[in-house]
C-alpha positions in Angstrom: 13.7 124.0 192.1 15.6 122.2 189.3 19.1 121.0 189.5 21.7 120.9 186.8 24.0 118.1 186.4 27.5 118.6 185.6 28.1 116.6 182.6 28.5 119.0 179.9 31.2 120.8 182.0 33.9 119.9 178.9 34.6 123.8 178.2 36.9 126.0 179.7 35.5 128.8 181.9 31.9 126.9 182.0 31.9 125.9 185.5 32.6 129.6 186.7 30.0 130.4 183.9 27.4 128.0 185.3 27.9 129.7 189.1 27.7 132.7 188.4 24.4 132.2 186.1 22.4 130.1 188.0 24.5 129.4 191.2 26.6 127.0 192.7 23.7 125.7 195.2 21.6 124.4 191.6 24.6 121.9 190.4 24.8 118.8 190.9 28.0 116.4 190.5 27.1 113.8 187.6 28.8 111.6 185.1 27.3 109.6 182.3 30.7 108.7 181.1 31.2 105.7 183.2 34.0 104.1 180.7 36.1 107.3 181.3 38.3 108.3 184.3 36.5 109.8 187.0 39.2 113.0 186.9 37.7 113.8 183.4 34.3 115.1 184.9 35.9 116.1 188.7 38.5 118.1 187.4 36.6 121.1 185.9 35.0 121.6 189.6 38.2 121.2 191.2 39.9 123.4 189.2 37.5 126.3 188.7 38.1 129.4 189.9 35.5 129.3 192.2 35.1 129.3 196.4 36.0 126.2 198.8 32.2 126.1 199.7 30.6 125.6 195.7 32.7 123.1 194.9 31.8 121.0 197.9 28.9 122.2 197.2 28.1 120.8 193.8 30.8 117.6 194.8 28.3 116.7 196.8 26.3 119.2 199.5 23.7 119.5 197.1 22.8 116.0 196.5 22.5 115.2 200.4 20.8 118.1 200.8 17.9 117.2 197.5 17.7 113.6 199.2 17.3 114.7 202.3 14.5 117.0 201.4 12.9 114.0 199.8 13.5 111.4 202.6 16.0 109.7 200.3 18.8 109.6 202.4 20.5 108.9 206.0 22.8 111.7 206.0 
């Protein structure tokens, strides 16, 4: 199963967009803009319009869940 990261979330709407096409469960929080605030790439999860349970989801449930699966983690 791939996993999309959640970088290129800069458009309005393209978070729902994203859930609704491939599912909330296949995102993954990410940044590559590590000279910018941390709000600019959180903020277009928190303020989707989408359910309690994808956002922690993609914030970070499905990361612990992909390490996990690969004996990455101690969660």
């Amino acid at each position: 199963m791939r996993s999309i990261g959640t970088c290129p979330l800069n458009s309005y709407g393209i978070t729902e967009k994203l859930v609704e096409e491939v599912g909330a469960d296949r995102l993954v929080f990410g940044s590559d803009l590590s000279w910018d605030p941390v709000g600019w790439g959180i903020g277009p999860i928190l303020y989707a319009r989408i359910g309690l349970e994808a956002k922690r989801a993609i914030l970070g449930g499905n990361i612990r869940r992909l390490l996990a699966r690969y004996g990455q983690s101690r969660a």
